[in-house]
TIDREN-312469 format. One line per 5 residues: number of its first residue (from 1); their letters; for each residue x, y negated, z of N, C-alpha, C. Coordinates in nm, 2 decimals, decimal comma, always signed. Layout:
# residues N
NUM) A) X/Y/Z/X/Y/Z/X/Y/Z  ...
//
This chain:
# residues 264
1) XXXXX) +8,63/+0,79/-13,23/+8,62/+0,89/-13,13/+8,74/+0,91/-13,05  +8,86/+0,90/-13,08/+8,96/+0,91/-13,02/+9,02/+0,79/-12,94  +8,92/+0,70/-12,98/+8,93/+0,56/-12,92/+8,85/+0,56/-12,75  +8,73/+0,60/-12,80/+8,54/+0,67/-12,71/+8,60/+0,78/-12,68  +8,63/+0,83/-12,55/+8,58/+0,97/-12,52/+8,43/+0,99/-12,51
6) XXXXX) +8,41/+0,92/-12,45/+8,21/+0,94/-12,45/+8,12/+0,96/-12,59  +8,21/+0,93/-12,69/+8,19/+0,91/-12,84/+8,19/+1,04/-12,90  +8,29/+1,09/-12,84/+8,36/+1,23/-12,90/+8,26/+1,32/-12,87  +8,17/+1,35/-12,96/+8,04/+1,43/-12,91/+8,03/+1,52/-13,08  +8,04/+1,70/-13,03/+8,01/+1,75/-13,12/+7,92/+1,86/-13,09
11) XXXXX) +7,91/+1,93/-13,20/+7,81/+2,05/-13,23/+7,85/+2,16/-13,17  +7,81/+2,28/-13,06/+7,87/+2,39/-13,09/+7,79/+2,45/-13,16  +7,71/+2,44/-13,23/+7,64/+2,56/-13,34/+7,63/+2,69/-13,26  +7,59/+2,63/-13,14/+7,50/+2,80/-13,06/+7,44/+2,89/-13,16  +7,31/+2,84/-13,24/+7,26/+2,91/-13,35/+7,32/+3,06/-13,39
16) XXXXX) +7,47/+2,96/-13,47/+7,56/+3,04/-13,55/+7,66/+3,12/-13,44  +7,68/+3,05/-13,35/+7,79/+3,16/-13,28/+7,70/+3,29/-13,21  +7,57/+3,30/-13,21/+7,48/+3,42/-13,14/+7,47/+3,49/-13,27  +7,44/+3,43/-13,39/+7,44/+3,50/-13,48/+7,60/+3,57/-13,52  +7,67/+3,55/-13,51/+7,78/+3,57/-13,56/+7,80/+3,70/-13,44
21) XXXXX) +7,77/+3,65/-13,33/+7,80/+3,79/-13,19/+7,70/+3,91/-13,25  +7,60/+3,85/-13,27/+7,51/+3,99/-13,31/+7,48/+4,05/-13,44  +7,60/+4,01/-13,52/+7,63/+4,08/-13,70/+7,78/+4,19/-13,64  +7,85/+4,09/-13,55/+7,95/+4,21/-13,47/+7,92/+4,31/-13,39  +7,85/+4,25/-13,28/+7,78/+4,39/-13,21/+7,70/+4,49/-13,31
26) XXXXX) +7,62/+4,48/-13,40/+7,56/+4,54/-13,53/+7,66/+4,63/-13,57  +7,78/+4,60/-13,62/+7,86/+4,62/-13,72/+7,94/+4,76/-13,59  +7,94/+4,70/-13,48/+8,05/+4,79/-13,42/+7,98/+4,93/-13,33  +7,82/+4,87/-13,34/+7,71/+4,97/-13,29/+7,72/+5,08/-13,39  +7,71/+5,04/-13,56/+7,73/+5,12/-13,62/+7,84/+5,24/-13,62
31) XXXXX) +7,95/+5,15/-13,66/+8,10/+5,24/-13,63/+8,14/+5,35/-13,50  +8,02/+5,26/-13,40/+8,04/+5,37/-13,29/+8,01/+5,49/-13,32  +7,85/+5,44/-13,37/+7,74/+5,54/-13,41/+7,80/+5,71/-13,50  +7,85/+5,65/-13,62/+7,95/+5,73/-13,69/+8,07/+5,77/-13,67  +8,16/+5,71/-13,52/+8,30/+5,81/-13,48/+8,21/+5,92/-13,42
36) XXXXX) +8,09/+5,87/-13,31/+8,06/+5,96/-13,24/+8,00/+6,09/-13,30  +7,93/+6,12/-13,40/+7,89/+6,21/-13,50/+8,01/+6,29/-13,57  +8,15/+6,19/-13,59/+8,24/+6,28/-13,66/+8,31/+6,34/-13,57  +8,30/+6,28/-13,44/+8,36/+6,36/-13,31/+8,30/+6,49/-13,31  +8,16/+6,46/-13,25/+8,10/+6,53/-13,25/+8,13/+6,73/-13,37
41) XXXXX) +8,13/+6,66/-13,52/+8,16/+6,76/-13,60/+8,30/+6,81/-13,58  +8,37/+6,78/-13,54/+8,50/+6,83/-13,58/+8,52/+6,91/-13,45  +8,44/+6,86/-13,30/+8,47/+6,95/-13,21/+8,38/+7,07/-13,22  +8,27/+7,08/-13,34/+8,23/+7,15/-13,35/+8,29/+7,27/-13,45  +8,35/+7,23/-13,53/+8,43/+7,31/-13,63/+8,46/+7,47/-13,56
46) XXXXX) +8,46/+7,54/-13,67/+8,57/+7,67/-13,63/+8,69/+7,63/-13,65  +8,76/+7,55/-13,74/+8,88/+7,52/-13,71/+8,95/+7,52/-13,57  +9,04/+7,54/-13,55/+9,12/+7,54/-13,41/+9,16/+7,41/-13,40  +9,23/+7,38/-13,54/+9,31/+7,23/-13,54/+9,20/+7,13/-13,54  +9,09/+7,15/-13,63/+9,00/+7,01/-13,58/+8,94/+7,00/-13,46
51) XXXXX) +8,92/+7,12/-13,43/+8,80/+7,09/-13,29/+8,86/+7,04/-13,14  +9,06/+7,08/-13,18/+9,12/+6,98/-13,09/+9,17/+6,87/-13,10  +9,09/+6,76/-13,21/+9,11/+6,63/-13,23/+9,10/+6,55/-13,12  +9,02/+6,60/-13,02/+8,99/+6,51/-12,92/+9,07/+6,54/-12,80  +9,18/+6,63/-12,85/+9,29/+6,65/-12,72/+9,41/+6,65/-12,81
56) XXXXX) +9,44/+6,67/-12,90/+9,56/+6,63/-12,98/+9,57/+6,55/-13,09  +9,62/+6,45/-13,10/+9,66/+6,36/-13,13/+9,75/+6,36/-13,29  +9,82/+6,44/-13,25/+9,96/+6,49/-13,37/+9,84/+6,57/-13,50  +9,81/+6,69/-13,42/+9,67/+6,73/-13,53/+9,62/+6,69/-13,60  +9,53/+6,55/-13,55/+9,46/+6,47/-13,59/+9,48/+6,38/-13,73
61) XXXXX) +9,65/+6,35/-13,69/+9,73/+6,25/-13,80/+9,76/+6,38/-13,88  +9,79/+6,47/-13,85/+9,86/+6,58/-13,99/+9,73/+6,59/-14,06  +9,63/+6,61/-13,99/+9,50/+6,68/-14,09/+9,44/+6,54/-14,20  +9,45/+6,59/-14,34/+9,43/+6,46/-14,39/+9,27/+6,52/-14,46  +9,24/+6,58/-14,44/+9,12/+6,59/-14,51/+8,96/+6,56/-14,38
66) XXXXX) +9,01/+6,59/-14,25/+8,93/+6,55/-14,21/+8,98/+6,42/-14,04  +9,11/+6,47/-14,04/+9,19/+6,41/-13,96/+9,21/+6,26/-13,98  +9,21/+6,23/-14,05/+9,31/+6,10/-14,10/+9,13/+6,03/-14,15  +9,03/+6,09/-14,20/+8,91/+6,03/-14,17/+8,88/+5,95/-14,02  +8,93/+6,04/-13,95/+8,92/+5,96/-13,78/+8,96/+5,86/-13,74
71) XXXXX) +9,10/+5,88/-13,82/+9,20/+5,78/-13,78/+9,19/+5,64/-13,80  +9,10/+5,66/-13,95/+9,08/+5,52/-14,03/+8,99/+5,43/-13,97  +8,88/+5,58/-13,91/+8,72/+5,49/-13,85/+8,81/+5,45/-13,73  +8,88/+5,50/-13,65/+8,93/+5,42/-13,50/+9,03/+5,34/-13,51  +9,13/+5,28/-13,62/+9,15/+5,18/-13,67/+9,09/+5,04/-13,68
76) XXXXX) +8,98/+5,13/-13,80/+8,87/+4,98/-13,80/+8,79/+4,92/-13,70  +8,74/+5,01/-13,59/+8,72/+4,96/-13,49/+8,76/+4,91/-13,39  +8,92/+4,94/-13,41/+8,97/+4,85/-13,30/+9,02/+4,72/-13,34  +9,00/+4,74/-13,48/+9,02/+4,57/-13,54/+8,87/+4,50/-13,51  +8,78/+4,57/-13,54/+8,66/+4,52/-13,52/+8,64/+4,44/-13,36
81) XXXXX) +8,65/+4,57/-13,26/+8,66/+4,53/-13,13/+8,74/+4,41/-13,12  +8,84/+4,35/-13,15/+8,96/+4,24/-13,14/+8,83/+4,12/-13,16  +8,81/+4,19/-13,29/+8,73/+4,05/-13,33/+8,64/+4,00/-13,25  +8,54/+4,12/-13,22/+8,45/+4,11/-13,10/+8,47/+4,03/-13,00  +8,57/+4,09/-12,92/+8,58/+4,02/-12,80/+8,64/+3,91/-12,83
86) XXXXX) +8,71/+3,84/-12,90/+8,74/+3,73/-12,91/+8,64/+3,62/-12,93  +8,57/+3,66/-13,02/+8,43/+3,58/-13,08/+8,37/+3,54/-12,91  +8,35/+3,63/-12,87/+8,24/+3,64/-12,67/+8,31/+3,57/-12,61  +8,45/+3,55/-12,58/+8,56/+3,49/-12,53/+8,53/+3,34/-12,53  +8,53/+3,31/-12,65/+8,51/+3,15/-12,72/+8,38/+3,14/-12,70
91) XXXXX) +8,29/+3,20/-12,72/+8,15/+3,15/-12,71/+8,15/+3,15/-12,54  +8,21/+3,23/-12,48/+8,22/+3,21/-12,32/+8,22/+3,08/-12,29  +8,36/+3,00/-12,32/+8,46/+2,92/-12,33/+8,38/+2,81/-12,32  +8,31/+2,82/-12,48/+8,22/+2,73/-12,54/+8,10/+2,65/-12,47  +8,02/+2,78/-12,33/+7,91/+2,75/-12,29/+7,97/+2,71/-12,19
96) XXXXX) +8,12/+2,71/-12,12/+8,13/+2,64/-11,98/+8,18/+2,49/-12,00  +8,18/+2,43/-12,15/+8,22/+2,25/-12,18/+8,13/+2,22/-12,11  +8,19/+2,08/-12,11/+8,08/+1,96/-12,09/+7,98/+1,94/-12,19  +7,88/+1,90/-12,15/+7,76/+1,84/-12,20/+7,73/+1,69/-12,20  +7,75/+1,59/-12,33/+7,70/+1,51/-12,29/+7,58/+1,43/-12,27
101) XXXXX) +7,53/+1,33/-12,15/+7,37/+1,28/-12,13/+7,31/+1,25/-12,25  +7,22/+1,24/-12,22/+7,08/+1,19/-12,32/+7,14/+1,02/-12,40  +7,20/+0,97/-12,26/+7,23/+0,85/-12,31/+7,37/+0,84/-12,37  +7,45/+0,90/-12,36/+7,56/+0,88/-12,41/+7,56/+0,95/-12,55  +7,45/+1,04/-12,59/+7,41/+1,09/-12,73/+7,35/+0,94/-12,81
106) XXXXX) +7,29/+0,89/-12,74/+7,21/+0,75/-12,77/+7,23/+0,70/-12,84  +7,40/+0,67/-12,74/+7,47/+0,48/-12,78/+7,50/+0,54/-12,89  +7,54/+0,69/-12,90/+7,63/+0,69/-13,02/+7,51/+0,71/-13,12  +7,41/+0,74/-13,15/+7,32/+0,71/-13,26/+7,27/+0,60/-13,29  +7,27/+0,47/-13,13/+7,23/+0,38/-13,21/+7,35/+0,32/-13,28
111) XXXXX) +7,48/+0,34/-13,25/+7,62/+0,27/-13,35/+7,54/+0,30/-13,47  +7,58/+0,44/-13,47/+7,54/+0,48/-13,68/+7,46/+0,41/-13,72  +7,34/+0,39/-13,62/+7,24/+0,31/-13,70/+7,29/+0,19/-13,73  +7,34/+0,11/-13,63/+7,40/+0,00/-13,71/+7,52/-0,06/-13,78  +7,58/+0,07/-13,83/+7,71/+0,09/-13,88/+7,58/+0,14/-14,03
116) XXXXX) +7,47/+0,18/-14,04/+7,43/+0,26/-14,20/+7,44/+0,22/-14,33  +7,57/+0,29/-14,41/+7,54/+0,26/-14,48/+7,68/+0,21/-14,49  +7,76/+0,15/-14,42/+7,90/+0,12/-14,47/+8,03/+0,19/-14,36  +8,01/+0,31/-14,30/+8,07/+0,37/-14,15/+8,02/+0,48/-14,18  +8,14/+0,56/-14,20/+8,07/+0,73/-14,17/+8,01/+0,74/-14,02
121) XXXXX) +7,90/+0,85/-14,01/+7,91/+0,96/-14,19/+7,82/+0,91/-14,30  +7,80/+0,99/-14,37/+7,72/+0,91/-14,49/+7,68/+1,08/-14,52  +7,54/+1,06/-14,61/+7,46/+1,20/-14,67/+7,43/+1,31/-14,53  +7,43/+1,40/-14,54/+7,33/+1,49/-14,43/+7,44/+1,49/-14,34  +7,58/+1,47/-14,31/+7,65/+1,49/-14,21/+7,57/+1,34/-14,09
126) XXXXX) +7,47/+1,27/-14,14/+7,46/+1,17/-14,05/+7,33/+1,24/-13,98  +7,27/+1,39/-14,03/+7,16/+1,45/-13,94/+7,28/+1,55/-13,81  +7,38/+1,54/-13,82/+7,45/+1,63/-13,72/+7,44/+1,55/-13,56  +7,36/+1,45/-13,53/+7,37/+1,40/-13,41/+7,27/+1,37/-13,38  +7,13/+1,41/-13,48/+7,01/+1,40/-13,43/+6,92/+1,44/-13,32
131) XXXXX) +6,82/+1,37/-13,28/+6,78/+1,42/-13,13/+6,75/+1,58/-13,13  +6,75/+1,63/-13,24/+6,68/+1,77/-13,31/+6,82/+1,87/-13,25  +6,91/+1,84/-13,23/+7,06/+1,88/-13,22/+7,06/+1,84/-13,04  +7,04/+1,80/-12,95/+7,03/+1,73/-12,86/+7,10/+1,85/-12,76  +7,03/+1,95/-12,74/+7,09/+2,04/-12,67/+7,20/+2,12/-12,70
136) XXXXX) +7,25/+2,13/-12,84/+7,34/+2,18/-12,89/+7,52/+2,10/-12,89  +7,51/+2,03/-12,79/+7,65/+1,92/-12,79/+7,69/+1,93/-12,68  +7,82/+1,93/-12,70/+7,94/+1,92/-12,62/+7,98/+1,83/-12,65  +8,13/+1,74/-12,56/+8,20/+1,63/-12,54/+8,35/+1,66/-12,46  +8,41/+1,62/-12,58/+8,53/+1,61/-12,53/+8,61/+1,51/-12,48
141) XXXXX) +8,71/+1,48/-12,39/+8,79/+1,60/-12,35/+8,73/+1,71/-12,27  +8,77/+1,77/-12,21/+8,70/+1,87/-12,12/+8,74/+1,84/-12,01  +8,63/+1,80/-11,94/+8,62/+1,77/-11,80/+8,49/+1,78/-11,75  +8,49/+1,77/-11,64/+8,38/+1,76/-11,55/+8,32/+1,67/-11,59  +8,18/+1,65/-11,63/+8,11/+1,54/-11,68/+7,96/+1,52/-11,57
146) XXXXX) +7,92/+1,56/-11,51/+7,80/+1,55/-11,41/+7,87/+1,46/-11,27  +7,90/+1,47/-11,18/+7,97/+1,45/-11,04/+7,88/+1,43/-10,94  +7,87/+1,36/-10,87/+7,75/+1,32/-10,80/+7,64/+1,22/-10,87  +7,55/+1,23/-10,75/+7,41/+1,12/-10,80/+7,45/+0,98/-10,86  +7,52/+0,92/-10,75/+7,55/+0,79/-10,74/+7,63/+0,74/-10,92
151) XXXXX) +7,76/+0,86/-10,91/+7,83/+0,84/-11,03/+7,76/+0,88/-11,20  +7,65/+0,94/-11,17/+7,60/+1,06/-11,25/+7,45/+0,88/-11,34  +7,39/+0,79/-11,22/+7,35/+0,66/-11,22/+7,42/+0,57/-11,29  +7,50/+0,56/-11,22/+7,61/+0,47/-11,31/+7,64/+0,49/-11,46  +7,69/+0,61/-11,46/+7,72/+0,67/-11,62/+7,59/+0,67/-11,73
156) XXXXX) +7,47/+0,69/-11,62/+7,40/+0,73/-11,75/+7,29/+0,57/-11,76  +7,26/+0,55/-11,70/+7,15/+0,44/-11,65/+7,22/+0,30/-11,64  +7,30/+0,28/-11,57/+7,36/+0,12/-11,59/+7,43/+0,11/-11,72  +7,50/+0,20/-11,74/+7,59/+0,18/-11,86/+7,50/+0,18/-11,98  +7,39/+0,26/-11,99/+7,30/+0,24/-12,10/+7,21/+0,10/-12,09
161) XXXXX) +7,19/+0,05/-12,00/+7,10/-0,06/-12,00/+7,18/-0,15/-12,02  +7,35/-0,15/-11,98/+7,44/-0,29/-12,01/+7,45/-0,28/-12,14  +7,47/-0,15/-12,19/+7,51/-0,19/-12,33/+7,42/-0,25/-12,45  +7,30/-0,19/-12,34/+7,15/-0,25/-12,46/+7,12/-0,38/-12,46  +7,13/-0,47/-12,31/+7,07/-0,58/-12,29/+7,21/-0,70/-12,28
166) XXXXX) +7,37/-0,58/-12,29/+7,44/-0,70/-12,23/+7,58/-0,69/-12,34  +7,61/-0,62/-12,34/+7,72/-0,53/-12,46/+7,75/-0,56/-12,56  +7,63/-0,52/-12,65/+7,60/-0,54/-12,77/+7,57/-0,71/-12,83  +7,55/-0,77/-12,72/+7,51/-0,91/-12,77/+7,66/-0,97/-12,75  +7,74/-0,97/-12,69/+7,92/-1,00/-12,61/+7,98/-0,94/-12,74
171) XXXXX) +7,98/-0,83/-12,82/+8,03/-0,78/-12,93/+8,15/-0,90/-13,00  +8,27/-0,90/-12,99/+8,36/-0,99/-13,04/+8,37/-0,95/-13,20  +8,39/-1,11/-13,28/+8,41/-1,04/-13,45/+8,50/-0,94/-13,47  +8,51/-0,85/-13,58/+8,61/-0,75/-13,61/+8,57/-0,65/-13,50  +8,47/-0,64/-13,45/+8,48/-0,50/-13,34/+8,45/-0,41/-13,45
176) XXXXX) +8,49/-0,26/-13,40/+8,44/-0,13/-13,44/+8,31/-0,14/-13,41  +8,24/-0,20/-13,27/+8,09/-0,14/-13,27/+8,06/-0,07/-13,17  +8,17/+0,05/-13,12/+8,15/+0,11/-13,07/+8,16/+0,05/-12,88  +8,13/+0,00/-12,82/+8,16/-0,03/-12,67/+8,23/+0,07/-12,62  +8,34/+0,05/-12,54/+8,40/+0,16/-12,47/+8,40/+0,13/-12,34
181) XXXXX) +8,35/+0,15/-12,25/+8,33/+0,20/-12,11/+8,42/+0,28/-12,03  +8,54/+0,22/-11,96/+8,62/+0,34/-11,89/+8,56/+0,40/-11,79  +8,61/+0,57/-11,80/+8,57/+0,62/-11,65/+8,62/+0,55/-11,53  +8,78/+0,54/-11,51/+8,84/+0,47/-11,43/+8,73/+0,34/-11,36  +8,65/+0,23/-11,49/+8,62/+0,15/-11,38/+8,45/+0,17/-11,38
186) XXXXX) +8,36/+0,28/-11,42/+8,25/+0,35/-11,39/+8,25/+0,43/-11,25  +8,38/+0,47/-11,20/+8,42/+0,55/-11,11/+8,43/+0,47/-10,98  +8,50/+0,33/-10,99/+8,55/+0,22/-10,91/+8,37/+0,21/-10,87  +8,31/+0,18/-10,99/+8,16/+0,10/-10,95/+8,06/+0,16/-10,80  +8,11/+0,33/-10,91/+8,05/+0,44/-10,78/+8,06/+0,45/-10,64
191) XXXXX) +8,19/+0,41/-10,69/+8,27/+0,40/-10,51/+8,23/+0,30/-10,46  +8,21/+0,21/-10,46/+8,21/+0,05/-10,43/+8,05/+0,07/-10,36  +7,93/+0,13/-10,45/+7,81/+0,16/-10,43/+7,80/+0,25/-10,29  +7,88/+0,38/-10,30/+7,83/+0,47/-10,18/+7,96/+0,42/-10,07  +8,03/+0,32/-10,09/+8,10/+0,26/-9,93/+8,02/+0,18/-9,89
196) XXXXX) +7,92/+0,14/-9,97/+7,84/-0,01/-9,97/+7,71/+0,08/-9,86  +7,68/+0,19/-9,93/+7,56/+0,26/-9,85/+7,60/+0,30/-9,75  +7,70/+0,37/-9,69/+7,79/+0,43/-9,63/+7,78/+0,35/-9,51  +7,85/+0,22/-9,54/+7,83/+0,12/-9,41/+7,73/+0,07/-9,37  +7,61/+0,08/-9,44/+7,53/-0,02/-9,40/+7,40/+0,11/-9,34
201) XXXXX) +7,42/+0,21/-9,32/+7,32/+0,32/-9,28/+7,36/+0,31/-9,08  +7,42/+0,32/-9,03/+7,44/+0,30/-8,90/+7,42/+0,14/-8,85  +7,44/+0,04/-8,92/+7,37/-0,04/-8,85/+7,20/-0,07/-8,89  +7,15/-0,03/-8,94/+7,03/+0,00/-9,04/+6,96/+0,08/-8,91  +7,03/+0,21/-8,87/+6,94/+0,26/-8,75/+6,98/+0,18/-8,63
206) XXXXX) +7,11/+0,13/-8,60/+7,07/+0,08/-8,45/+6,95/-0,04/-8,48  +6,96/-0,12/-8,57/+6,88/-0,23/-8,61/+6,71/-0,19/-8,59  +6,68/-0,06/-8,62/+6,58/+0,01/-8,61/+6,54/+0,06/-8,49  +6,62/+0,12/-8,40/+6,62/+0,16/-8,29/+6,64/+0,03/-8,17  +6,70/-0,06/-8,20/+6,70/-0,18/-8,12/+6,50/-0,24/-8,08
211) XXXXX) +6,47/-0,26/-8,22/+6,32/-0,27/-8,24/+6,22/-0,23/-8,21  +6,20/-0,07/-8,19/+6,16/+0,02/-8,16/+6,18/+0,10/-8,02  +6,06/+0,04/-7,93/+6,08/+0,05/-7,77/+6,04/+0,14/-7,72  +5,91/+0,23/-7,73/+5,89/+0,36/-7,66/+5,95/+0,49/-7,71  +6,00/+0,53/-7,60/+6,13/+0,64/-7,63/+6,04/+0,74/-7,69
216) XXXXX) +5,94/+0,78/-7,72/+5,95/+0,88/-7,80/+5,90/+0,82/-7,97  +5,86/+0,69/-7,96/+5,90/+0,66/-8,11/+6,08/+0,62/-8,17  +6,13/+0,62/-8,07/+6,25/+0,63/-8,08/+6,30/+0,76/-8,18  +6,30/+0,85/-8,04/+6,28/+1,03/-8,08/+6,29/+1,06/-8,22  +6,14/+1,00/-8,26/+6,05/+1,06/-8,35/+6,18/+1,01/-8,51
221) XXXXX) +6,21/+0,83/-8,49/+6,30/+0,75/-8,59/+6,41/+0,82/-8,60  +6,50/+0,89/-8,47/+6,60/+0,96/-8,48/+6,59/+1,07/-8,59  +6,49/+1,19/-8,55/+6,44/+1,28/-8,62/+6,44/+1,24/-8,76  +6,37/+1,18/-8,82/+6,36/+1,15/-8,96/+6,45/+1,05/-9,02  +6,50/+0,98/-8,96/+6,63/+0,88/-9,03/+6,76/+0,96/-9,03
226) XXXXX) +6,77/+1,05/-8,94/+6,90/+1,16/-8,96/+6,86/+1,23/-9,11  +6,74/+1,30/-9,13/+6,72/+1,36/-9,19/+6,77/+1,31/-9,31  +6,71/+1,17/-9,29/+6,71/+1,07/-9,49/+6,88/+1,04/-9,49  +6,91/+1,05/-9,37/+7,08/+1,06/-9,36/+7,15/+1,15/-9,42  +7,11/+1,30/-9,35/+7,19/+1,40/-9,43/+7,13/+1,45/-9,60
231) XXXXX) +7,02/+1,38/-9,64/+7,01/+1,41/-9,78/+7,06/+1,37/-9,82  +7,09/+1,23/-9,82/+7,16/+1,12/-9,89/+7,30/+1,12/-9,89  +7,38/+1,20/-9,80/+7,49/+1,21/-9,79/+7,49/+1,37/-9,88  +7,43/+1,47/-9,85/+7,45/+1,52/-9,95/+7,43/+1,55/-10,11  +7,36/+1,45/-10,15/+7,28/+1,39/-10,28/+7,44/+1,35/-10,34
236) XXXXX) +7,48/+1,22/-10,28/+7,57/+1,13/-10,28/+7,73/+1,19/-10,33  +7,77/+1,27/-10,21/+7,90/+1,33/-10,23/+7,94/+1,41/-10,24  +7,84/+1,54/-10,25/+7,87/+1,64/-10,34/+7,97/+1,69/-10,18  +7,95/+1,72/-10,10/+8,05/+1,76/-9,99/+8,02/+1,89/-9,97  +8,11/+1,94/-9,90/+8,08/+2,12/-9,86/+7,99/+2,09/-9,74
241) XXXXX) +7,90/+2,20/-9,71/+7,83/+2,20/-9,63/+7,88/+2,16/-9,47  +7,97/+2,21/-9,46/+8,04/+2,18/-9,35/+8,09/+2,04/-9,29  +8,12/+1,99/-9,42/+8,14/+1,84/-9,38/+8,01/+1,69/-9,41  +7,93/+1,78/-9,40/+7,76/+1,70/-9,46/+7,75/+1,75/-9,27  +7,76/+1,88/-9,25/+7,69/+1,89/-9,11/+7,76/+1,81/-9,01
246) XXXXX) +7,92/+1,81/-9,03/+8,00/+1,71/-8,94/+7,92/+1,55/-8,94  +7,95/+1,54/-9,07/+7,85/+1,38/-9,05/+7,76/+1,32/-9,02  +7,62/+1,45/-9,04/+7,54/+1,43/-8,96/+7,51/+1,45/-8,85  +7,62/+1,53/-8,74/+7,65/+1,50/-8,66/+7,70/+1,43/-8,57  +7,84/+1,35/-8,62/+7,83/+1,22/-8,61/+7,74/+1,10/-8,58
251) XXXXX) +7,66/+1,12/-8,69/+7,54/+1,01/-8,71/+7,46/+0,98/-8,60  +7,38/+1,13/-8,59/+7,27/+1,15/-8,45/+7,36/+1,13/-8,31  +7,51/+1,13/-8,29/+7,57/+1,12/-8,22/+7,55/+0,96/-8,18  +7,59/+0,89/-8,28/+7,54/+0,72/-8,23/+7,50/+0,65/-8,20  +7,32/+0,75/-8,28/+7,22/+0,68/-8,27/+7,16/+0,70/-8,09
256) XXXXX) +7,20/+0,90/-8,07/+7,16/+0,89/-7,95/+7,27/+0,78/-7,80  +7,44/+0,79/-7,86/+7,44/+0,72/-7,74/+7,38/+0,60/-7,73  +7,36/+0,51/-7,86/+7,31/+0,36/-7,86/+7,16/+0,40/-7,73  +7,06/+0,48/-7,79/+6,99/+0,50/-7,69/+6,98/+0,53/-7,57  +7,05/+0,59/-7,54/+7,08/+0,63/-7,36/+7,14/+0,53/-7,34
261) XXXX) +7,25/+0,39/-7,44/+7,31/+0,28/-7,34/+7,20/+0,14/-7,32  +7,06/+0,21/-7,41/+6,96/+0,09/-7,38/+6,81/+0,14/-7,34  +6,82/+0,26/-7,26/+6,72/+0,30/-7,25/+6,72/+0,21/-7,08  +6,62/+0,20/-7,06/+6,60/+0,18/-6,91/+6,53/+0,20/-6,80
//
């Protein structure tokens, strides 16, 4: 795993960390439950000194018979509280990782399979990465793991079909097993793909538009090839809206001067 980051796939035990949030919230619902009632009693007192526990402070610590009861219960709850919020914090933390694909859970199940039996893990630790677990995984390092379409293809779809049909049979003696796949050149591939689409979309419509002789089927090609233009560019690169609208305006910019310089 420290070889694979794509390997490095574990459990967060959602299960247990909601359970563990709601034995705290439980626990501190209670304690509320009980300062608020002993407030409640002490500012009810005839005492002078108890019933100003809730405006003096000094009182509160001298009085040990009902005073120093307060003090204990709002002690323990603000240890409690600590704990609390820390626990929500991490589970925060926890739900904003990465996730990894279907396929990258895959490769690594089918390794074990053919690692079983002489390659941890071995006994029930080898049910911690079952499809049953599927939604419950994270992947480290922490990064961005989705990106766009194009990259998001590559990672999950080519890489799983090379490794099934092309990978695994290339396997040199003494391998670990595991195939390692850099981002760096999954990243190159993507690129290489959407400059490849990139260029070839404007000659694609004048090519179209050259063909296509009555101006309002022209029109009509403009209309709808811009359209498959700006999805595809926003599908593709994940751009701010602003720069998806620049390029599609660009685009229809081309197509129409090509047409006004061959209309006749």
């Amino acid at each position: 795993m420290a070889a694979a980051s794509d390997a490095a796939i574990f459990r967060e035990f959602g299960w247990l960390q909601m359970q563990k949030l709601l034995y705290l919230q439980a626990e501190l619902h209670h304690l509320e439950s009980g300062l608020r009632a002993t407030q409640d009693q002490n500012a009810a007192s005839n005492s002078g000194a108890r019933s100003a526990f809730a405006i003096d402070y000094s009182a509160m610590r001298e009085d040990e018979e009902h005073g120093q009861v307060q003090v204990a219960m709002m002690q323990e709850i603000c240890t409690k509280v600590t704990e609390y919020n820390t626990a929500l914090l991490q589970v925060m933390e926890l739900r904003r990782a990465p996730r990894p694909t279907d396929e990258e859970a895959e490769r690594l199940r089918r390794y074990m399979e053919e690692r079983e039996g002489v390659a941890f893990p071995f006994g029930l630790e080898r049910s911690i990465w079952s499809i049953a677990n599927q939604n419950d995984f994270l992947i480290l390092p922490f990064r961005e793991r989705r990106g766009d379409l194009v990259t998001r293809f590559v990672r999950e779809r080519v890489v799983n079909m090379y490794d099934y049909l092309v990978g695994r049979r290339n396997e040199p003696p003494n391998s670990p097993g595991y195939r390692i796949y850099r981002d760096e050149t999954l990243e190159y591939i993507s690129r290489a793909i959407v400059a490849g689409v990139s260029a070839m979309m404007p000659p694609l419509a004048i090519a179209f538009l050259w063909i296509i002789k009555p101006m309002w089927a022209r029109v009509l090609f403009i209309f709808v090839f811009t359209g498959i233009f700006a999805m595809i560019t926003s599908a593709v690169t994940m751009g701010k809206s602003s720069d998806i609208f620049a390029a599609t305006t660009a685009f229809t910019a081309v197509e129409v001067v090509f047409v006004g310089s061959t209309s006749s």
